[in-house]
N, C-alpha and C positions, 0 to 999 in steps of 0.2 A: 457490189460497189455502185453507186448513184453520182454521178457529178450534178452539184447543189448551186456554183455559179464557176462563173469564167471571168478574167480581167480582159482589158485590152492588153496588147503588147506594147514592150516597148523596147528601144535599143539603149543600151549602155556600152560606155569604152570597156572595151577587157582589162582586167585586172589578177594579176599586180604588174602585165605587161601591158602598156595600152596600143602597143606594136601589133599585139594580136587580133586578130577578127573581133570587131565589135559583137556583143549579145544579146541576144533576142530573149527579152525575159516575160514571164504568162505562171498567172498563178490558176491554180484550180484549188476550188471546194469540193471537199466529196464527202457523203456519208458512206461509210461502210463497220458491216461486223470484223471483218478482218484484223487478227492479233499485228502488232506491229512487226513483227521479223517475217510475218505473210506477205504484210504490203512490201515492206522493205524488195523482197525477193521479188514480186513483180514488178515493181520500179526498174529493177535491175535488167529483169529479162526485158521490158520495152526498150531501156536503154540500148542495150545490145542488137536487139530486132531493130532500131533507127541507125545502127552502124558504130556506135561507140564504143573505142577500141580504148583502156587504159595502158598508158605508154607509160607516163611521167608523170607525176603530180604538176599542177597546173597549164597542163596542155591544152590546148586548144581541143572541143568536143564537138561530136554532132549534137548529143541531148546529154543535158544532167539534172537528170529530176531531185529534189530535195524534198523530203516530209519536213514539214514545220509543225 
């Protein structure tokens, strides 16, 4: 796996609570061979190694990586 570019960051109110911690949002480019339920899993496992615990749906996170 290659990261190919990075954005800046930026803050957003949270949503659909705007009570909760604003978010820090950052896209990455990446090339990789990896089949999609591979990446998926690694996503997951970074997830979890940055401390993100799923309680509840739309809880407040430390990290929620998204594939697009």
């Amino acid at each position: 796996m290659k990261i190919t570019k990075v954005s800046s960051h930026y803050l957003s109110k949270s949503w659909p609570n705007p009570l909760m911690p604003d978010f820090v949002n950052i896209v990455i480019q990446i090339e990789s061979t990896l089949a999609p339920l591979e990446l998926l899993k690694i996503c997951n496992f970074i997830e979890l190694k940055l401390g993100r615990v799923r309680l509840k749906k739309n809880d407040p996170r430390t990290c929620d990586i998204d594939i697009i």
